[in-house]
One Martini backbone bead per residue (centre of mass of N, CA, C, O) as a GRO file, in nm:
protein
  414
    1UNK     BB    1  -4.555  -3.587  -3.135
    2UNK     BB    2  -4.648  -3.852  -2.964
    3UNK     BB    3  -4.572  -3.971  -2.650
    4UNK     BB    4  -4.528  -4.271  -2.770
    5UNK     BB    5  -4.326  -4.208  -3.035
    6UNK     BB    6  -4.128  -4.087  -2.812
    7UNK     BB    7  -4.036  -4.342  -2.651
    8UNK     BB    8  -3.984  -4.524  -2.849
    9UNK     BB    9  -3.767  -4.409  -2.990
   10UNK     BB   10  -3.560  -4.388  -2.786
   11UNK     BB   11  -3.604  -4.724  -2.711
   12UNK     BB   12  -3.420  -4.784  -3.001
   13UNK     BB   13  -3.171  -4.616  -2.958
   14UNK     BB   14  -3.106  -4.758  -2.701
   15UNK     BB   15  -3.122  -5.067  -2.809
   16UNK     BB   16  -2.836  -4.971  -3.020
   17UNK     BB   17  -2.660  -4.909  -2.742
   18UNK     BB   18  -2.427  -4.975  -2.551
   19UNK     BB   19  -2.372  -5.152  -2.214
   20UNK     BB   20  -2.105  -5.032  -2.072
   21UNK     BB   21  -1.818  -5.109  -1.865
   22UNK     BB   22  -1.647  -4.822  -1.708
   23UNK     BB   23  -1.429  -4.699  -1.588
   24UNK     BB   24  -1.478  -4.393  -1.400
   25UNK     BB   25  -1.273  -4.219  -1.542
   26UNK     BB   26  -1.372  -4.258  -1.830
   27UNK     BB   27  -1.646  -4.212  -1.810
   28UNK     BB   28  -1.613  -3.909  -1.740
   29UNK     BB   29  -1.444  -3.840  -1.982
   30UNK     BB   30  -1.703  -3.884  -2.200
   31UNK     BB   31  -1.928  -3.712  -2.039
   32UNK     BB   32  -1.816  -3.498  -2.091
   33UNK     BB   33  -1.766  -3.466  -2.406
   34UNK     BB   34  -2.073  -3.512  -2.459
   35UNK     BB   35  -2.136  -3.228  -2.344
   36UNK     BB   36  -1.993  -3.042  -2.512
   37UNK     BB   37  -2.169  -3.136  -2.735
   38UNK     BB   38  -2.408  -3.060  -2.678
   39UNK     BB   39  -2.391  -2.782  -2.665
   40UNK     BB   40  -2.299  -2.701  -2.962
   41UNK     BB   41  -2.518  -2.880  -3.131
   42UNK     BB   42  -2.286  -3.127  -3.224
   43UNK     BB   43  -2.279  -3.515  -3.244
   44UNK     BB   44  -2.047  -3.512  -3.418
   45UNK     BB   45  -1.746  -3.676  -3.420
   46UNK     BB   46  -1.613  -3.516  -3.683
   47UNK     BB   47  -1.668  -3.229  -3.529
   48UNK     BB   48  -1.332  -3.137  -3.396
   49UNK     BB   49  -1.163  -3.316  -3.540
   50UNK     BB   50  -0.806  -3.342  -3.589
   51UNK     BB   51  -0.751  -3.663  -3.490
   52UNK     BB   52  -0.839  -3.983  -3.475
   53UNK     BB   53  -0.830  -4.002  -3.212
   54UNK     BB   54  -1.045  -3.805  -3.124
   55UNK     BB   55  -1.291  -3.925  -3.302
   56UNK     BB   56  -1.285  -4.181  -3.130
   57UNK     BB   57  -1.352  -4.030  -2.862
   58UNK     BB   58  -1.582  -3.879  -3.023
   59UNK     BB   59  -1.763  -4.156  -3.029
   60UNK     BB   60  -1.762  -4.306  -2.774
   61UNK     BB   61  -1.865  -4.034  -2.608
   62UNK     BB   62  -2.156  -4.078  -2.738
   63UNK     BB   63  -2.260  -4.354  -2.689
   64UNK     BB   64  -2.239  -4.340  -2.360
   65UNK     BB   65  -2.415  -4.090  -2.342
   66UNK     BB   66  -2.614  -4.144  -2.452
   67UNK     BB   67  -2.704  -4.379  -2.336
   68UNK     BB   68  -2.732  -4.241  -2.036
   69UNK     BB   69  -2.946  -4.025  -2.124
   70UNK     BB   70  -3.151  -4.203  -2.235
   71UNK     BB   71  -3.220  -4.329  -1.987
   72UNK     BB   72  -3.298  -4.117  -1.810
   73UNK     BB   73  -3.539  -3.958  -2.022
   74UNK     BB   74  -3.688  -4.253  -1.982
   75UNK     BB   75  -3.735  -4.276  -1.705
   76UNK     BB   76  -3.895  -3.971  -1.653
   77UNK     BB   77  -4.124  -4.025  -1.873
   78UNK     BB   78  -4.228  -4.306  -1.696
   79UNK     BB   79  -4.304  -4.152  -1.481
   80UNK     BB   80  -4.468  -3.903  -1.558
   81UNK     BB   81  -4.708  -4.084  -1.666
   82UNK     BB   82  -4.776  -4.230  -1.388
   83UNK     BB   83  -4.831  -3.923  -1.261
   84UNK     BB   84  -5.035  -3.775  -1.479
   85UNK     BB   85  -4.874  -3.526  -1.532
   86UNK     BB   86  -4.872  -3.285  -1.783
   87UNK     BB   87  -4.639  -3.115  -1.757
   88UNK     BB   88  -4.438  -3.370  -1.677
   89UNK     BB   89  -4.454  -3.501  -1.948
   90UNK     BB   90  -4.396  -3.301  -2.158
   91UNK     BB   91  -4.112  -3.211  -2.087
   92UNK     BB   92  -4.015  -3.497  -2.095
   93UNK     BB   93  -4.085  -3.515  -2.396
   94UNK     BB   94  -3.901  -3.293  -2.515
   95UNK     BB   95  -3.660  -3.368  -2.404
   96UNK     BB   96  -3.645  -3.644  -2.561
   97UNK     BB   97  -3.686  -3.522  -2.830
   98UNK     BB   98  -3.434  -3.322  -2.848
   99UNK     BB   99  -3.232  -3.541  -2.814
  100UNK     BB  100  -3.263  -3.715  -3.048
  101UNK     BB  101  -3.243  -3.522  -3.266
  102UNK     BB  102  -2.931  -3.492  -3.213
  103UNK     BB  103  -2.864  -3.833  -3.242
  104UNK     BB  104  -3.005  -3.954  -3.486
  105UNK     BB  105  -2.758  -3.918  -3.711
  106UNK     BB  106  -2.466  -3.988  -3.561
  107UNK     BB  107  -2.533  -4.254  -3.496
  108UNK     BB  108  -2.603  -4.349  -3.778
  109UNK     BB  109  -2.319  -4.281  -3.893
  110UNK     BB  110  -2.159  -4.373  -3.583
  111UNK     BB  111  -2.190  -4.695  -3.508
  112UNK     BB  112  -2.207  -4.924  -3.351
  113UNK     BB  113  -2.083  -5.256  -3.260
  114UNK     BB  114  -2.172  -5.553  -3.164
  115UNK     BB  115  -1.901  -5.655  -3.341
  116UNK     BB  116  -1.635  -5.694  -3.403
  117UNK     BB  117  -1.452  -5.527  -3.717
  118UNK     BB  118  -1.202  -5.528  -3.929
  119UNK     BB  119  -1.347  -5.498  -4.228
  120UNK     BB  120  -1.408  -5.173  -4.135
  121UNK     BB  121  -1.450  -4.874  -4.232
  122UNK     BB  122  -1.381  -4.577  -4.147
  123UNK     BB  123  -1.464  -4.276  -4.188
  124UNK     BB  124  -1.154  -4.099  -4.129
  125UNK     BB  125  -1.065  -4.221  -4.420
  126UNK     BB  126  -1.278  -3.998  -4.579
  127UNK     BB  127  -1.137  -3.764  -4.498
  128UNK     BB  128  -1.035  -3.490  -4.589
  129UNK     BB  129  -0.714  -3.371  -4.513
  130UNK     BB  130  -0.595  -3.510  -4.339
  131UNK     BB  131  -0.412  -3.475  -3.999
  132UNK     BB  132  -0.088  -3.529  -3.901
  133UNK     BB  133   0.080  -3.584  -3.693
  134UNK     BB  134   0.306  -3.406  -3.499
  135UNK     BB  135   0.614  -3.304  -3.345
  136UNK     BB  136   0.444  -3.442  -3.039
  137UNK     BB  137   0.488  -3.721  -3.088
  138UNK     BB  138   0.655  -3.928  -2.920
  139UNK     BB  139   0.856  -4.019  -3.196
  140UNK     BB  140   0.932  -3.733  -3.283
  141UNK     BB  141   1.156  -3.716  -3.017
  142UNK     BB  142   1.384  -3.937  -3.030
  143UNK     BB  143   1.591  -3.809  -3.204
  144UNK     BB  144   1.638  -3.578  -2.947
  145UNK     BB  145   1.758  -3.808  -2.787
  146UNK     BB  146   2.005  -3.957  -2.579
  147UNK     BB  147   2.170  -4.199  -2.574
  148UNK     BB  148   2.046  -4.323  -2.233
  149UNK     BB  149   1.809  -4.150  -2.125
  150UNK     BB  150   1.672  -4.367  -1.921
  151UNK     BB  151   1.895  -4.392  -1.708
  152UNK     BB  152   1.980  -4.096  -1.670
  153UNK     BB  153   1.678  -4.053  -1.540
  154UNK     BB  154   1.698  -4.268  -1.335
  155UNK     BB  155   1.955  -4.141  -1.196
  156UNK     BB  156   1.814  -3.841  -1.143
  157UNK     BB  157   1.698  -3.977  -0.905
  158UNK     BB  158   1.649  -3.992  -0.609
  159UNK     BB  159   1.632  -4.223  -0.366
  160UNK     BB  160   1.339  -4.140  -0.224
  161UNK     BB  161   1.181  -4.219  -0.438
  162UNK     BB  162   0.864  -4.368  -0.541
  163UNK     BB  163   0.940  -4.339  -0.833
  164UNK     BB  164   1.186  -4.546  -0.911
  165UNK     BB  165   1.100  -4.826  -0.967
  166UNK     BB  166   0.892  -4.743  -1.202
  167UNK     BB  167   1.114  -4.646  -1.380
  168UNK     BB  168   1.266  -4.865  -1.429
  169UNK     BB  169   1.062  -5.027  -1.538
  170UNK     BB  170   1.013  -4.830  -1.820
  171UNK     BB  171   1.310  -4.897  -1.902
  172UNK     BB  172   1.214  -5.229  -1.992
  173UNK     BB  173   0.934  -5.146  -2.093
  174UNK     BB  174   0.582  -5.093  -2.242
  175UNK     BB  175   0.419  -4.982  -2.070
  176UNK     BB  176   0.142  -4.815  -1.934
  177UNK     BB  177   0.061  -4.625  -1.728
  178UNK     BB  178  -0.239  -4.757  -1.662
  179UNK     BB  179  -0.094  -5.025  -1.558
  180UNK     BB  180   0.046  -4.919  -1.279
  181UNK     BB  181  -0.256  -4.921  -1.201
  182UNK     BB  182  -0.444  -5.070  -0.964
  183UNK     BB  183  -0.730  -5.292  -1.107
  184UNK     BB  184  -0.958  -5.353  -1.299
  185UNK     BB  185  -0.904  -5.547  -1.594
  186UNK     BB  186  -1.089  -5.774  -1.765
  187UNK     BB  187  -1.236  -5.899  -1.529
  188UNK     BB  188  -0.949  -5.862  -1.385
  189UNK     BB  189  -0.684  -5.825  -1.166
  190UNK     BB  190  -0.441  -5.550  -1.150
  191UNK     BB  191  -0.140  -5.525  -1.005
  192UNK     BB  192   0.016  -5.402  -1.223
  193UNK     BB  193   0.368  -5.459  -1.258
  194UNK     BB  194   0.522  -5.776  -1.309
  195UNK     BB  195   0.838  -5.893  -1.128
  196UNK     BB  196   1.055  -6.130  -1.215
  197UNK     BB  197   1.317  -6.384  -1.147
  198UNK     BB  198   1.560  -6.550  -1.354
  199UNK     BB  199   1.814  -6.537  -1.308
  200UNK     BB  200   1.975  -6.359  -1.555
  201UNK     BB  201   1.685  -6.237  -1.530
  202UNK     BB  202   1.350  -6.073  -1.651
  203UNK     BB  203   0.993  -6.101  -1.597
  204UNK     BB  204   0.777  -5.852  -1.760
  205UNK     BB  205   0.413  -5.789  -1.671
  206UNK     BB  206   0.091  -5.742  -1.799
  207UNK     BB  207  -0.201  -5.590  -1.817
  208UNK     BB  208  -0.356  -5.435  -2.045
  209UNK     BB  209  -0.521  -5.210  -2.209
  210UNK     BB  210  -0.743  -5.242  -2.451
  211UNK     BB  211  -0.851  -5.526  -2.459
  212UNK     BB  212  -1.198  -5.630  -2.438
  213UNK     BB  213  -1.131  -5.935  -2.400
  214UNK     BB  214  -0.943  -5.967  -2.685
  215UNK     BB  215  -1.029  -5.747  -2.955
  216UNK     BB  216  -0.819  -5.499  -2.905
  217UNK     BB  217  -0.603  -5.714  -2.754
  218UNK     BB  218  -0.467  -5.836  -2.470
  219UNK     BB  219  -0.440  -6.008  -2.141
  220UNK     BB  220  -0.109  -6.038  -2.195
  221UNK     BB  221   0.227  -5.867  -2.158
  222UNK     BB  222   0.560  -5.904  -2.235
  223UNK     BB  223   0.928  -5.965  -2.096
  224UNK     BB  224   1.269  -6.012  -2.173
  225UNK     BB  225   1.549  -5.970  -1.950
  226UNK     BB  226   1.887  -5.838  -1.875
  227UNK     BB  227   2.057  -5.777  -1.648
  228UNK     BB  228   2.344  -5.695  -1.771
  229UNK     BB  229   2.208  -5.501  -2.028
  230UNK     BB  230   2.007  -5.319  -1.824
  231UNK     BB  231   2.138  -5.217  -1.622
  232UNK     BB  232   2.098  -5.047  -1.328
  233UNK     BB  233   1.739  -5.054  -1.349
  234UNK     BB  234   1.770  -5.357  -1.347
  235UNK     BB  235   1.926  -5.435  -1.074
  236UNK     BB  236   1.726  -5.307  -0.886
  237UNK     BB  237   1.502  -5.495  -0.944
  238UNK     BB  238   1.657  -5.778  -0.871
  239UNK     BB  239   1.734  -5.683  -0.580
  240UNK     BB  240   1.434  -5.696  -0.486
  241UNK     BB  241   1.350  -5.995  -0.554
  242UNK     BB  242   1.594  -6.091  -0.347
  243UNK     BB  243   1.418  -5.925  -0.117
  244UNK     BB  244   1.081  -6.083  -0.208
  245UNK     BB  245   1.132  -6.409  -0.293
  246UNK     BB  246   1.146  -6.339  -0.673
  247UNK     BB  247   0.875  -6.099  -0.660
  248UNK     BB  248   0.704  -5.839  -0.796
  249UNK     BB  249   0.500  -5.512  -0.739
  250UNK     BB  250   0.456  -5.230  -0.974
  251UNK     BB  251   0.267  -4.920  -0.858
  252UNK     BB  252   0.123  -4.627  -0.880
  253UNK     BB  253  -0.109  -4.385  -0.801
  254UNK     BB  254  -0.159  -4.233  -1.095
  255UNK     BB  255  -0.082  -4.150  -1.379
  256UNK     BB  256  -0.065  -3.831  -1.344
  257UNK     BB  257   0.164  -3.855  -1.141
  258UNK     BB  258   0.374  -4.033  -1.311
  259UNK     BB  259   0.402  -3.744  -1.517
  260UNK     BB  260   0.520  -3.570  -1.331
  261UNK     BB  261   0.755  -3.776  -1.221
  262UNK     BB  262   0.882  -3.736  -1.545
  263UNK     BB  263   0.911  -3.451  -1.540
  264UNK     BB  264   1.072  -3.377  -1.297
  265UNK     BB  265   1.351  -3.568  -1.421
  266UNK     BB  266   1.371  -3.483  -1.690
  267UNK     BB  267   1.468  -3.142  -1.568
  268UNK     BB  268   1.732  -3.284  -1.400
  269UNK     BB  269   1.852  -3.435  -1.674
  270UNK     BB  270   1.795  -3.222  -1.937
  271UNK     BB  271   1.493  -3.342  -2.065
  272UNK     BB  272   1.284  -3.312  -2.288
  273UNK     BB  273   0.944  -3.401  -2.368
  274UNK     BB  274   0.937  -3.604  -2.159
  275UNK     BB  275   0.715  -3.900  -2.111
  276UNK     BB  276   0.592  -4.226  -2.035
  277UNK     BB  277   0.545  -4.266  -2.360
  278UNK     BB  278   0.838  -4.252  -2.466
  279UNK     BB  279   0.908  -4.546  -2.331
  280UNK     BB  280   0.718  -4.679  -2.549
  281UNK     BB  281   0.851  -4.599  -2.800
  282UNK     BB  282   1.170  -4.668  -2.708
  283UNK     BB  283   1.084  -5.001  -2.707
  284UNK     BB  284   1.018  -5.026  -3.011
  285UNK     BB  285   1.234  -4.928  -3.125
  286UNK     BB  286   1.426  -5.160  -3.016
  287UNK     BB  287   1.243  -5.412  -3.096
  288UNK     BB  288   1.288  -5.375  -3.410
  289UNK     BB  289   1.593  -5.385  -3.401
  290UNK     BB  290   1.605  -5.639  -3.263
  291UNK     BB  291   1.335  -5.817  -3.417
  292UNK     BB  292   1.169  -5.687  -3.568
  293UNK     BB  293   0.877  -5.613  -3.748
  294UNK     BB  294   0.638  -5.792  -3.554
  295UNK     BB  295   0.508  -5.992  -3.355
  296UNK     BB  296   0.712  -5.946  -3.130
  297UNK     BB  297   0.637  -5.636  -3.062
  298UNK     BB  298   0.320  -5.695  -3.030
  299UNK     BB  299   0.376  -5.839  -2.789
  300UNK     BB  300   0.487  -5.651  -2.572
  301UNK     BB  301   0.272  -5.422  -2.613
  302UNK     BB  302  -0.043  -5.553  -2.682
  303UNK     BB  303  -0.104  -5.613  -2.941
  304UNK     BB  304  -0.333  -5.742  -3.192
  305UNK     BB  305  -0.165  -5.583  -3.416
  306UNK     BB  306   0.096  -5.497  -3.643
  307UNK     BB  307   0.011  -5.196  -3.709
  308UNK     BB  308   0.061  -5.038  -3.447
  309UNK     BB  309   0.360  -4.992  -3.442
  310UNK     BB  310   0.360  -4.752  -3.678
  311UNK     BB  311   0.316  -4.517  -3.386
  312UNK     BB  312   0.594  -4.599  -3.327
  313UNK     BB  313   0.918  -4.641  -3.307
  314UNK     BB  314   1.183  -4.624  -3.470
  315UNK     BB  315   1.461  -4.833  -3.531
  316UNK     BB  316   1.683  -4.579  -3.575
  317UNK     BB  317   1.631  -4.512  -3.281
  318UNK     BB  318   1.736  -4.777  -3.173
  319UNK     BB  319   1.892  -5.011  -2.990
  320UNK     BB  320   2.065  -5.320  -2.996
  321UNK     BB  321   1.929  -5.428  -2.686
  322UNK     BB  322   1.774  -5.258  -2.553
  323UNK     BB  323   1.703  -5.305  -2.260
  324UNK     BB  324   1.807  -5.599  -2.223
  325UNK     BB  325   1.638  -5.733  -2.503
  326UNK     BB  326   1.531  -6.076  -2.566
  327UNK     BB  327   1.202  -6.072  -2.526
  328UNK     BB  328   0.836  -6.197  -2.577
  329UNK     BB  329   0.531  -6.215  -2.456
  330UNK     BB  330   0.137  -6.363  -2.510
  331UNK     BB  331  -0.152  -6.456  -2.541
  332UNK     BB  332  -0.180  -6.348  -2.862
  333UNK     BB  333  -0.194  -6.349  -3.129
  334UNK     BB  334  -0.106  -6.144  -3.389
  335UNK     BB  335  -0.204  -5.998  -3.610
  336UNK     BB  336  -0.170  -5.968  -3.962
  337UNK     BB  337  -0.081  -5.847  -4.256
  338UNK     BB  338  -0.210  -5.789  -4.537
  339UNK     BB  339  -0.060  -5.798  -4.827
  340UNK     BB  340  -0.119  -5.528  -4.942
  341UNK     BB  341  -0.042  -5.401  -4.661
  342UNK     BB  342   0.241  -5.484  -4.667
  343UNK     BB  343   0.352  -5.346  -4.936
  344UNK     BB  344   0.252  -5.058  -4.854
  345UNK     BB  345   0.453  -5.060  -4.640
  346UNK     BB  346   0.685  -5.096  -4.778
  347UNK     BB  347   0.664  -4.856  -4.976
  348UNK     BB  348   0.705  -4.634  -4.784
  349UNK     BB  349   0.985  -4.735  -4.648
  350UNK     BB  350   1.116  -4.668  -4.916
  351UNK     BB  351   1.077  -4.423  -4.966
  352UNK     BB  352   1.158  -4.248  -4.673
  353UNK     BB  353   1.462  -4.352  -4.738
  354UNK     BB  354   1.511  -4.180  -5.002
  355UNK     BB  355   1.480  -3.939  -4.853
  356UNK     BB  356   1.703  -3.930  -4.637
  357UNK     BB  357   1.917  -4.007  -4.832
  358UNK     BB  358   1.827  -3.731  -4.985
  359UNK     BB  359   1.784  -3.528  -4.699
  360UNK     BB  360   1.586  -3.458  -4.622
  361UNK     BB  361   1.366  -3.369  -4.397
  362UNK     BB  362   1.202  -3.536  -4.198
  363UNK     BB  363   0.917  -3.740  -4.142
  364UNK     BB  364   0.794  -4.019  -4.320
  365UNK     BB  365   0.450  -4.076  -4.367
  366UNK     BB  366   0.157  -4.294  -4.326
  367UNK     BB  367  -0.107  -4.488  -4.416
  368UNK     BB  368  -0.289  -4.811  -4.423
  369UNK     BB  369  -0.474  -4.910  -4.648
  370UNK     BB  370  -0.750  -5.104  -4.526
  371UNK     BB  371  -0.763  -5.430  -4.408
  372UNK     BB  372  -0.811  -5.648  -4.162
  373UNK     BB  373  -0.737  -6.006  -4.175
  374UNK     BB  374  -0.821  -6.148  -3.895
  375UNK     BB  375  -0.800  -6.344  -3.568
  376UNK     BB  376  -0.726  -6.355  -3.264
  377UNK     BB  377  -0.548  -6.563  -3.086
  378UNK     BB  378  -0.584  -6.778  -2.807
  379UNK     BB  379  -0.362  -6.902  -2.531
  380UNK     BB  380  -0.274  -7.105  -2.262
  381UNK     BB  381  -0.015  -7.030  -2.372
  382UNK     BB  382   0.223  -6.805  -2.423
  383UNK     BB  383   0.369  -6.614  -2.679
  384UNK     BB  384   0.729  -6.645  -2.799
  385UNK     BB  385   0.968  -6.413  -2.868
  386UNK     BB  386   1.325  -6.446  -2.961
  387UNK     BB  387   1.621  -6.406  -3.080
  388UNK     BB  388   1.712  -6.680  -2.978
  389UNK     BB  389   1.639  -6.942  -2.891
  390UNK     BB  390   1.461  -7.100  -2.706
  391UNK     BB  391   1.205  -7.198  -2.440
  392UNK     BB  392   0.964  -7.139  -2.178
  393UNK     BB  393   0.806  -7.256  -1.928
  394UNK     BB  394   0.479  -7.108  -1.811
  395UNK     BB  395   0.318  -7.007  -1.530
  396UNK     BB  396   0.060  -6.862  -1.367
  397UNK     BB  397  -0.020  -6.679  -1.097
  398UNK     BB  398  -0.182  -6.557  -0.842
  399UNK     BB  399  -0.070  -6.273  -0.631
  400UNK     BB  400   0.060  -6.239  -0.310
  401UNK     BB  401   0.019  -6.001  -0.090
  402UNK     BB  402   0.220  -5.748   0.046
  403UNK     BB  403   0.305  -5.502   0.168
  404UNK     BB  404   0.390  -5.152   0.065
  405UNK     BB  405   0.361  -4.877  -0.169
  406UNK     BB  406   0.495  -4.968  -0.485
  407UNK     BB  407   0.605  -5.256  -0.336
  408UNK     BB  408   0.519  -5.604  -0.369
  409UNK     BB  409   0.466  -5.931  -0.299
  410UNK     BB  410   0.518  -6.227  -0.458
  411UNK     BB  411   0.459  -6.512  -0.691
  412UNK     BB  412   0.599  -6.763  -0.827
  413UNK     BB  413   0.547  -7.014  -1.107
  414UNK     BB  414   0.775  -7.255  -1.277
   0.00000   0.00000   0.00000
């Protein structure tokens, strides 16, 4: 190929791939992932996914990778060809030739999306043999845990604990570990998970991850909690809101951070293979049982969509009130599933539970094939679900802050 149909070439591909803004940390784990299939000789996101999860996150890394490689070696040979040298012209088209062409057939199957659409069949679904998450998954632990697992841990934690805070936090919430993180996300500012008082309650929200300006979450997520039967965890938290004029700001150093101090306390509590998530899936488990599964769920979770909340800890599992869950609120409203897949996942759930009943051991779960249709609502107010009636008027305002630690003062109008 001539130098000028190799850099056409290079530009056709860059110009159909997203320039997206990504946190710093994100950007370099896509990098890597991208590298690592550059080197195998293989960019297809498809091979060497063991599960849909991986697929993903190996389609974004290539998308991103590729992106980034690509712009660098079109202005390489950008200059390359100004500055008139036949060797680095030759050099950088060559580099440029060998990258598209390795490049250009996993794009064309696994193209980047200009606009969500969620009426798109994933490639992952027509792959043979899926396999099915294991043991390991987050969920498939809650069986193994003790009744009151997460006060019990949350009481093993020292007093001098810096993260003594941040878990009681996620004793009553579902918030992701990266959300205790303060920083940008979906262009506001995040300042950690926020905790207010309100007479005999705590209203705790957060700014969710994944939300993409609400395309594939929401841009706000909350819990209602009464502090008398959140237990200690909730008590903890009153007292601060009590002591820094009514609401506070809660934060960690860093997921990862986060992680090993829930295995140091998990350890002294003498709970096995307990992570940050699993906070996540027993209050989704407690949530389904107190409010039944959906739209309730999915918005405390930060869910887009109803049928996420189906990856997350079973009902059976949950205890109603558990972590003195009142209700959740939310600023869009989750999509519904369609008819199809409403009955798809009753026939599922009537299944799984014939197994139960007549002995079977371990836990039966499926895919709900099909597509959602519907897109998600916007709203001025918060969208509130509670276990029995009233609604409360929220208004939120940006948090003034001070002091230092885990814990920040804040401000709360309402």
């Amino acid at each position: 190929m001539k130098v000028l149909e190799i850099l056409e070439r290079g530009q056709e591909i860059l110009a159909g791939l997203p320039d997206r803004g990504l946190p710093g940390k994100t950007a370099a784990s896509y990098q890597k992932t991208h590298d690592r299939m550059r080197v195998s000789g293989c960019m297809d996101p498809m091979n060497g996914a063991r599960t849909r999860d991986t697929y993903g996150v190996r389609r974004a890394a290539l998308h991103y990778g590729a992106s980034v490689t690509l712009r660098g070696l079109v202005n390489e040979l950008e200059r390359a060809s100004t500055s008139r040298d036949v060797e680095k012209i030759q050099a950088a088209a060559g580099a440029l030739h060998t990258y598209t062409e390795l490049v250009a057939v996993p794009l064309q199957r696994h193209p980047p999306e200009a606009e969500v659409d969620f009426s798109t069949r994933s490639p992952w679904q027509d792959k043979a043999e899926k396999p099915r998450r294991g043991a390991g998954s987050k969920k498939f632990i809650l069986p193994s845990l003790p009744p009151g697992w997460r006060e019990k841990l949350w009481l093993a934690l020292p007093e001098t604990s810096r993260y003594r805070t941040v878990i009681a936090t996620m004793c009553l919430c579902p918030a992701r570990p990266g959300e205790y993180v303060f920083g940008i996300r979906d262009e506001q500012y995040a300042p950690g998970v926020q905790v207010l008082r309100r007479g005999d309650q705590l209203l705790i929200y957060t700014v969710p991850l994944k939300s993409h300006g609400g395309q594939y979450g929401t841009e706000l997520a909350g819990v209602e909690v009464s502090i008398a039967q959140g237990g200690a965890p909730a008590r903890h938290l009153a007292n601060l809101c009590d002591e820094t004029g009514g609401s506070i700001e809660v934060m960690a150093d860093g997921a990862d951070a986060l992680r090993k101090a829930v295995g140091r306390a998990a350890a002294s509590a003498s709970l096995k293979g307990v992570t940050p998530y699993c906070f996540r899936a027993q209050w989704i488990a407690d949530a389904k049982s107190t409010l039944g599964s959906g739209e309730a769920v999915a918005a405390g979770a930060g869910h887009i969509s109803v049928k996420s909340q189906s990856r997350y800890g079973r009902a059976e599992h949950g205890r109603k009130g558990g972590g003195g869950l009142l209700g959740t609120f939310s600023k869009r409203q989750p999509r519904q599933l369609t008819a199809e897949r409403q009955a798809r996942f009753s026939r599922l759930k009537e299944h799984a539970h014939q197994l139960r009943t007549a002995g079977a051991k371990g836990i039966v779960g499926g895919d709900i094939s099909g597509s959602s249709v519907g897109s998600a609502v916007a709203r001025s107010e918060p969208l509130k679900f509670r276990v029995h009636g009233g609604e409360k008027t929220i208004q939120w305002s940006a948090c003034v802050c001070a002091g230092a630690g885990g814990v920040k003062v804040g401000h709360w109008i309402g």
